[in-house]
Structures are given as C-alpha cells and as structure tokens.
C-alpha positions as CSV (number, residue, x, y, z in Angstrom):
1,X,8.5,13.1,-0.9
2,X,4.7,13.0,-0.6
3,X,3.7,16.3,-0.6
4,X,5.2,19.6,-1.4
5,X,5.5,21.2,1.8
6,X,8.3,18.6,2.5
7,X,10.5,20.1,-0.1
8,X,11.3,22.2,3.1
9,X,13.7,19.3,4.5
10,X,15.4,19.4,1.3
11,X,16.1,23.1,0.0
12,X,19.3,24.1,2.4
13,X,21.0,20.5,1.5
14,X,20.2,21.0,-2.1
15,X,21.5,24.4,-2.4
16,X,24.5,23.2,-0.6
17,X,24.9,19.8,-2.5
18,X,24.7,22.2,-6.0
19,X,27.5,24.6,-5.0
20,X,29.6,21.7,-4.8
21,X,29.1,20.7,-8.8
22,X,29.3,16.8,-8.1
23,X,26.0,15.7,-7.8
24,X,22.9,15.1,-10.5
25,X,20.2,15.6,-8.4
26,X,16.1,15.2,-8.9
27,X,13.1,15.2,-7.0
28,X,10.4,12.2,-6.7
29,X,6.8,13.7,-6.3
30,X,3.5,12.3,-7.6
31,X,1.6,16.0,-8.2
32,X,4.3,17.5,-10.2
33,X,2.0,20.0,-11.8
34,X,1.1,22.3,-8.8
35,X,3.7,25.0,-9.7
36,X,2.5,27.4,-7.2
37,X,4.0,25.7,-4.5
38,X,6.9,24.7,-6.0
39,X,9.9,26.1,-3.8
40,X,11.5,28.5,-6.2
41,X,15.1,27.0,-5.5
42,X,13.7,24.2,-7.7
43,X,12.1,25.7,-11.0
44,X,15.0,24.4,-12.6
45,X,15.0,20.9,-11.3
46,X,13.8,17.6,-12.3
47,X,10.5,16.0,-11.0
48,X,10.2,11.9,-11.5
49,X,6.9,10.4,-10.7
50,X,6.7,7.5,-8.5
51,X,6.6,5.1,-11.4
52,X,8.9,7.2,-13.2
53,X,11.7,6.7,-10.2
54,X,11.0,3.1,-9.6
55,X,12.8,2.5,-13.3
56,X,16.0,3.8,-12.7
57,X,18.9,3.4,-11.2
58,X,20.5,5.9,-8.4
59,X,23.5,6.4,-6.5
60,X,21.2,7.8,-3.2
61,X,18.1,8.4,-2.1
62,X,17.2,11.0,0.5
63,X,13.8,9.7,2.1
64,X,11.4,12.1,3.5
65,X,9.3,9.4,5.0
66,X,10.0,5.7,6.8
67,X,7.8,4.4,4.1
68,X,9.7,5.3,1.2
69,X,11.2,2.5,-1.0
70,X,14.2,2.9,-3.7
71,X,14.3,0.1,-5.8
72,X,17.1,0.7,-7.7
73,X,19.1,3.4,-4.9
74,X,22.6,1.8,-4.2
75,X,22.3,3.6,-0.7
76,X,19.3,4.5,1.3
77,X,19.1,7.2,3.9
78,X,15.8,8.1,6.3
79,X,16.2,12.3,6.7
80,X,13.1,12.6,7.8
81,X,10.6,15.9,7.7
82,X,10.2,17.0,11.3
83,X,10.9,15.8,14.9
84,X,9.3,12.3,15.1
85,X,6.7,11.5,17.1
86,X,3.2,10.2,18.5
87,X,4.2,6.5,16.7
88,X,5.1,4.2,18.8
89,X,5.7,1.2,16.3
90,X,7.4,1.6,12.9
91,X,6.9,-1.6,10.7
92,X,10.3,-3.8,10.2
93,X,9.4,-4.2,6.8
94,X,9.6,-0.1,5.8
95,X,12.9,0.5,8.3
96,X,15.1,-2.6,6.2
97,X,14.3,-0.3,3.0
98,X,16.6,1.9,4.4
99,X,20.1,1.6,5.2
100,X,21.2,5.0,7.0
101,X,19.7,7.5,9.3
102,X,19.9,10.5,9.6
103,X,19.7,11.7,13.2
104,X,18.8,15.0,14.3
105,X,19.2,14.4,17.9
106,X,19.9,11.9,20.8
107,X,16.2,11.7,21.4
108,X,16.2,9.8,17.9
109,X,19.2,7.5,18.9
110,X,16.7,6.7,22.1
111,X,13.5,6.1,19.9
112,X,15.5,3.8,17.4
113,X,16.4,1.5,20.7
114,X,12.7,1.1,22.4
115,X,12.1,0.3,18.3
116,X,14.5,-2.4,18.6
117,X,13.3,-3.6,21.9
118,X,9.9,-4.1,20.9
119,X,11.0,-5.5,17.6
120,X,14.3,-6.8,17.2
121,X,16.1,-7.1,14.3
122,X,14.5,-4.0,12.9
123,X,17.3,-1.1,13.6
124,X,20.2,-2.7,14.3
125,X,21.4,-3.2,9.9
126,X,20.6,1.4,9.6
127,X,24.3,3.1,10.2
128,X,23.3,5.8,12.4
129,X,24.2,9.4,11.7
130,X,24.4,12.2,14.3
131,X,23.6,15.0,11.9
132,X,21.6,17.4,13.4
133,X,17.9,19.4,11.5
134,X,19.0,21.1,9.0
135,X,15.9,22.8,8.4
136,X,16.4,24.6,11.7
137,X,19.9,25.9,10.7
138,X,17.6,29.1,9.8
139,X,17.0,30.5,13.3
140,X,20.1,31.7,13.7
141,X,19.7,34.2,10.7
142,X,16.6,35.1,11.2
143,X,15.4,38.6,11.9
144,X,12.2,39.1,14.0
145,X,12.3,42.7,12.8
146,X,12.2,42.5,9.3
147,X,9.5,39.2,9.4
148,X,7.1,41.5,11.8
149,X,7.7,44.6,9.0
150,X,7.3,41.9,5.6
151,X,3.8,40.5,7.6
152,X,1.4,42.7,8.8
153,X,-0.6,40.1,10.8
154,X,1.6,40.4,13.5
155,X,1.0,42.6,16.4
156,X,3.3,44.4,18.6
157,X,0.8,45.9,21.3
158,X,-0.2,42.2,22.0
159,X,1.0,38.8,22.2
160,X,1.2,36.8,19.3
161,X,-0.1,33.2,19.6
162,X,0.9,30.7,17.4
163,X,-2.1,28.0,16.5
164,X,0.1,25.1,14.4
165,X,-2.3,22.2,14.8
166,X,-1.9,18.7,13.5
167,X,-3.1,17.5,10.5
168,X,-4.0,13.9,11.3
169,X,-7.2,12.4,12.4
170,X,-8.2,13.6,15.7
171,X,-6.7,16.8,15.3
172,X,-8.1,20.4,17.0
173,X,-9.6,22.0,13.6
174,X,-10.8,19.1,12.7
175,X,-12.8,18.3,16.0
176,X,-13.5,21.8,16.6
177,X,-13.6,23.6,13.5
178,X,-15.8,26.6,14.0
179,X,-15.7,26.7,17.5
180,X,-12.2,27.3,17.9
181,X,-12.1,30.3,16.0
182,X,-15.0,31.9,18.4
183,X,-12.9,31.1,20.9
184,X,-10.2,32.9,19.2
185,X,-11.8,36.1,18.6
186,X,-13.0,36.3,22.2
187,X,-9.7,36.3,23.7
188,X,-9.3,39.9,22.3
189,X,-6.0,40.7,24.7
190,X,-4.2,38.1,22.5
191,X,-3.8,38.3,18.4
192,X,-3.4,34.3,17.0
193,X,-1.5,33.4,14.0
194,X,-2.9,30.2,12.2
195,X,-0.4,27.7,10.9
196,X,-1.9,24.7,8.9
197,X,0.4,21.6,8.8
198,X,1.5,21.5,5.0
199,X,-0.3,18.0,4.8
200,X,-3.6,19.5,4.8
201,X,-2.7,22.1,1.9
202,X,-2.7,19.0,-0.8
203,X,-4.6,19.8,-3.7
204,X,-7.5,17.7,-4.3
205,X,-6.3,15.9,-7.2
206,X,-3.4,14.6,-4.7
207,X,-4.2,10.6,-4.0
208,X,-4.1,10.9,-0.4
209,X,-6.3,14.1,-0.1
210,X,-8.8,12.4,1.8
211,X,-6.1,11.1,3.9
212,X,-4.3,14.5,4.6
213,X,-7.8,16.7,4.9
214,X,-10.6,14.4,5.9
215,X,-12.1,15.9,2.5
216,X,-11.8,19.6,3.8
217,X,-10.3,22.5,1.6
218,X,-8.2,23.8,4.6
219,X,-7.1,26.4,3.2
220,X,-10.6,28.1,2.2
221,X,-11.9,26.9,5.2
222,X,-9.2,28.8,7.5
223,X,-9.0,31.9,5.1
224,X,-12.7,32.5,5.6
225,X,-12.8,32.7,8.6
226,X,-9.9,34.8,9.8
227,X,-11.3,37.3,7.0
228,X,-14.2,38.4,9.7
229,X,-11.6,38.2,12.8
230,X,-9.5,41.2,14.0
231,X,-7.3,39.2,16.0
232,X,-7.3,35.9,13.8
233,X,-5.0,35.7,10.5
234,X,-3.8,32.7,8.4
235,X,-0.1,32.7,7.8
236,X,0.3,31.2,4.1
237,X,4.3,30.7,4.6
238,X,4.7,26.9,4.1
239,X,7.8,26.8,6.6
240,X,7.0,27.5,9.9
241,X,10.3,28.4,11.4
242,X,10.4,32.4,11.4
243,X,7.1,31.4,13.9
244,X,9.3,30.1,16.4
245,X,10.9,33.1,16.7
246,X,8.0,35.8,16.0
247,X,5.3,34.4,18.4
248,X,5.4,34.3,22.0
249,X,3.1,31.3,22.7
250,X,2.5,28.6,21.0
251,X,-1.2,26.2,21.0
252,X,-1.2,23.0,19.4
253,X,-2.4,19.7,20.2
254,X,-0.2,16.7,19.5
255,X,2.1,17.9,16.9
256,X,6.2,17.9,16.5
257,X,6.1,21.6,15.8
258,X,6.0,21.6,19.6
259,X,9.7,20.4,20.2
260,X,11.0,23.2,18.1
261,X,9.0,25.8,20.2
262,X,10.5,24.3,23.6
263,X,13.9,24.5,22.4
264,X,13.4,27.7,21.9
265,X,12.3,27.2,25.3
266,X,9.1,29.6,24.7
267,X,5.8,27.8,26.4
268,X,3.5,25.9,24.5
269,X,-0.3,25.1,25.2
270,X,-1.8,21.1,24.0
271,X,-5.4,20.9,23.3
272,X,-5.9,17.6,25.3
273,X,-7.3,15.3,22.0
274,X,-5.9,11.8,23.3
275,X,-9.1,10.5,22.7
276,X,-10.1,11.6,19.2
277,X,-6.4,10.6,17.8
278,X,-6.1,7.2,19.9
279,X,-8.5,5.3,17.4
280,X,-6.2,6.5,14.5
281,X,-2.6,5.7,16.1
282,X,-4.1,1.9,17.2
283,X,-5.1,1.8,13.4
284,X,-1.6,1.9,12.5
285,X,-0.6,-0.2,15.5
286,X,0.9,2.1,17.9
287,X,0.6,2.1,21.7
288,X,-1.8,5.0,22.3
289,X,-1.2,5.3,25.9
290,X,2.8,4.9,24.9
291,X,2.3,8.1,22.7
292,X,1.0,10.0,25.5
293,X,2.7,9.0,28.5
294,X,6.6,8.8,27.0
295,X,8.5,11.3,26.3
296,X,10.1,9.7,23.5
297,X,6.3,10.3,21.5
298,X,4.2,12.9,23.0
299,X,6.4,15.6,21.4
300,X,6.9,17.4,24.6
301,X,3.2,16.7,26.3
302,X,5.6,17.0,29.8
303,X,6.7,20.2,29.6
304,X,3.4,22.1,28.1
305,X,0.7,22.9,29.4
306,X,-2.3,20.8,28.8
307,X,-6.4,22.1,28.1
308,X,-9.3,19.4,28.2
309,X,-10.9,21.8,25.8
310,X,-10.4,25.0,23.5
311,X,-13.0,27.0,26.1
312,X,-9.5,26.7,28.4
313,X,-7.7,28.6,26.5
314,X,-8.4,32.1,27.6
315,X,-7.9,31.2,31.5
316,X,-4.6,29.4,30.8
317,X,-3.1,32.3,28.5
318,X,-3.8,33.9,31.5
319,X,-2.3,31.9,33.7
320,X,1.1,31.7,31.4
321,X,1.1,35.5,31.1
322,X,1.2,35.7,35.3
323,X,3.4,32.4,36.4
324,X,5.1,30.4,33.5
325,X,6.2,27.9,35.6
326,X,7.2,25.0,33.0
327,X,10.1,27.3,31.8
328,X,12.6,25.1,33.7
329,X,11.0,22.1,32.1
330,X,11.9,23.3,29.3
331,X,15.5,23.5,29.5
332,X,18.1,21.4,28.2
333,X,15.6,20.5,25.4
334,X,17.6,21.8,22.9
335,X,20.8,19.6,24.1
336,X,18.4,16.4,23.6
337,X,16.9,17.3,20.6
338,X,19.5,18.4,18.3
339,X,23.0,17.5,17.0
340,X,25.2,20.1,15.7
341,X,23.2,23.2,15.9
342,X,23.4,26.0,13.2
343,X,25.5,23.3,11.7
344,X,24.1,20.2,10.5
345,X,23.4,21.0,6.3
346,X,27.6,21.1,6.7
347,X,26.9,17.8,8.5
348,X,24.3,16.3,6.2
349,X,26.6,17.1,3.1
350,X,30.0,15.6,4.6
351,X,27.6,12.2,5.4
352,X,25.9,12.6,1.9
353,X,29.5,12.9,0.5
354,X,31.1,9.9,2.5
355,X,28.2,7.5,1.3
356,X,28.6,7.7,-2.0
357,X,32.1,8.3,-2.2
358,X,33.5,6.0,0.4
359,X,31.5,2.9,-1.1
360,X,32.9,3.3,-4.5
C-alpha cells in the first residue's frame, strides 16, 4: 500500500485470514515509522519497505493499487481501495503485473471491458473475481446511536452534511480553500462534517507528499479553521464508513466516496470542478470528457446533484430539503455496485484460499 489510510482495505481480511492460522502475512509500506496511524489490528505485524519486499519471495500479493508490482509474488491479485473511478485509461503495462481481480461489483466487470476495447490485450490474461467490498461489510453493524453519543460534532437538531472531498489536483479545498468554509458557516440551518481523503494526511517525510497535498498540511489547515466555526468540525476517523450512515447529505466533488453514499441511496451534492481536474486526468492520459460524461467514471455525477460553485450550496441544500427528486436515480445502485453484500471478506478469503491452495 502507499499510504496508511489504505490499511482500511485490508484490516477485516486480515483479521479474518489470521483466525484461520494458515497464513504468514506482512505489510509493504514505505513510512513505516508513523505509529500513530498505524491501525491497531497491526501493532503486531510486519512492515517490509519497498526495497525490502522486492527481495523476497511470496506466495500472494494483495495490491492496493493498479500500479503495484511483486517481483517475486507467485500470484498477483488487484483488491483495490475504493470504488474506481474518474480514469479512463489504465496502462497495459501495470494491469499484466497482476493476474487476478478482485471485483466488487458488476460496474467493475463493465469498466474492465471498455479497458479492453480501447486497449486490447490488456484485461483479458486477469481471472476475474466477483467478491464484493469488503470494507463496506461494516454498515450492517453499525450503530448510528452509539457513533452520534462517541462524537459530539454531530447534531441532532440539524442536518448533518458530510464534506468528503477529493484529494487530487483540482479538487474543492484545494481550489477553494478558505472560501468554502465561509460558505460553510453561513449556512447556519445545516452543521457540516469535514472528511479529508486519507491521501492528503501523508506526513511530509512521505515521497509523494507533494503529490498527495499540493505541499499543504491538510490537516492543520482544516483543524484551524473548523476551531472558529460552530457548525464546521473535522472528523479525524480515517474510515469514512460510520459517515454513510450518520450524515444526511453528502458534498463532494469528483470523488468515489460518492458511490457508497448513493447506495445508501442518501443524495449527494458535486462541486462542478471538471475544469480544474481535466488538466490532471489528460496528464495521466485519460479521456476528461469520458470521466465526466460515463457513468462507468464520474462516480455517480448522473444521479447527484451538480453546483458550478460552492456559493450554490446553500440554495441547493434547500432545494434537497423541499423536493429530492434524484432519489429514484439512485435506486438499484447498490445491485450495480456491489457483489455479495455484508458478505464479501467470507468471499475475499475463500478466493484468497483457492489461489494459493488450488495452484500448489
């Protein structure tokens, strides 16, 4: 993994995986040293560098990210860390490192064949896997009582807003920074939770810090000012699922996070930044206008409602609060989007367990 808030996509296997007493399993992180934020489930675990990894030999890799690369893994399998999205090309070169996937839903299964229909030859090797998100197993457990009692930023007199922006470039803090949080504060009917992607939490002495953070300290930044806000607060949970279930509405601008709030089929709000992040996704040689217009990138851009600018906001919480009339849009996402709901870390573990035992 790349950064630590992606040991989320890994903790319910892992605990799972260790029950069963068969497996020797370690982690492969570059900052090893940032103990804080170290999921507690793996205190006891080993960390592997990069370099470290690339010297030995393993049975599988799980890989967090298409660009991963196992030298020395006798099986290969893409998990992922959240529903994918806004790319519209992924290089031939990183898919053939791997040699499963992990699906979490048809929607995957549809992006893999416009993959192999703009560039053949580069899906059709990967054993596909209907598995399901195991990450999003949680919901069904969790209790919107006892979250609203453990966090005191939540408010039951008022609608809770969920801000969960993304962290690439062309993203709605980084545009908008101060200007957003004005905003905020002025819509006092309404109390907004911030969510920061997990990317832009990287320490500084991370490699790709400038990468993840456009050379902001996120964190401070956000802290400060919901500390002057009544209605404003900073949620410092690095998962974001008990949100999904917590907040009513949800503003974002081009992130995955979305999906997961229209399955629960609760309405989100897009901050319209097509122009700010089209430079960055042509960078990396994806179809900007692809990533807005199909459905199979724009992470549910169809069924939310979209702002040109922040200064929208208030009217269009309005407007939600009177008519929400994309709530039939919204159905049947969860059908598209997932496999085995509730159930796929029983999924992910039989797959895991057939890999490496069927092949032997």
């Amino acid at each position: 993994m790349f950064n630590l808030g992606q040991q989320q996509f890994f903790v319910d296997i892992y605990k799972k995986l260790s029950k069963a007493g068969l497996y020797q399993i370690i982690i492969v992180y570059e900052d090893i040293y940032n103990d804080e934020r170290i999921d507690p489930n793996f205190k006891n675990i080993l960390f592997l560098t990069h370099e470290e990894y690339s010297r030995i030999k393993v049975d599988l890799a799980l890989h967090s990210e298409i660009h991963c690369h196992s030298r020395f893994a006798k099986s290969r399998v893409f998990v992922g860390h959240g529903f994918p999205g806004k790319h519209t090309l992924w290089e031939k070169k990183l898919l053939l490192n791997q040699d499963h996937y992990f699906m979490y839903g048809p929607r995957d299964r549809d992006i893999l064949a416009y993959i192999e229909k703009n560039n053949p030859g580069s899906t059709n090797h990967l054993r596909l896997w209907e598995i399901g998100y195991p990450k999003y197993d949680q919901q069904s457990s969790i209790n919107i009582e006892i979250i609203k009692y453990e966090n005191q930023i939540f408010d039951s007199q008022r609608l809770n807003i969920l801000y969960a922006p993304a962290w690439d470039p062309g993203c709605s803090l980084r545009v908008y920074r101060d200007e957003i949080f004005k905003i905020f504060s002025s819509c006092a009917d309404y109390n907004f939770i911030v969510k920061l992607h997990p990317a832009m939490l990287v320490p500084r002495r991370n490699p790709e810090w400038q990468w993840y953070t456009g050379g902001v300290e996120w964190e401070v930044f956000v802290k400060d000012k919901c500390s002057n806000l009544d209605n404003v607060h900073f949620y410092e949970e690095i998962s974001i699922n008990s949100l999904y279930e917590v907040c009513d509405i949800m503003v974002t601008d081009f992130s995955g996070v979305a999906l997961a709030f229209l399955i629960n089929q609760k309405p989100v709000v897009c901050i319209d930044m097509f122009k700010h992040y089209a430079p960055y996704l042509e960078s990396l040689g994806s179809d900007p206008q692809e990533s807005v217009n199909n459905p199979l990138f724009n992470n549910g851009r169809e069924a939310s409602y979209i702002v040109e600018h922040p200064r929208e906001l208030p009217n269009q919480l309005l407007k939600i609060k009177d008519n929400d009339h994309l709530l039939q849009k919204r159905q049947g996402y969860a059908e598209y989007m997932l496999y085995n709901r509730n159930k796929s870390v029983e999924a992910m573990s039989s797959a895991i367990h057939s890999i490496i035992f069927d092949s032997q």
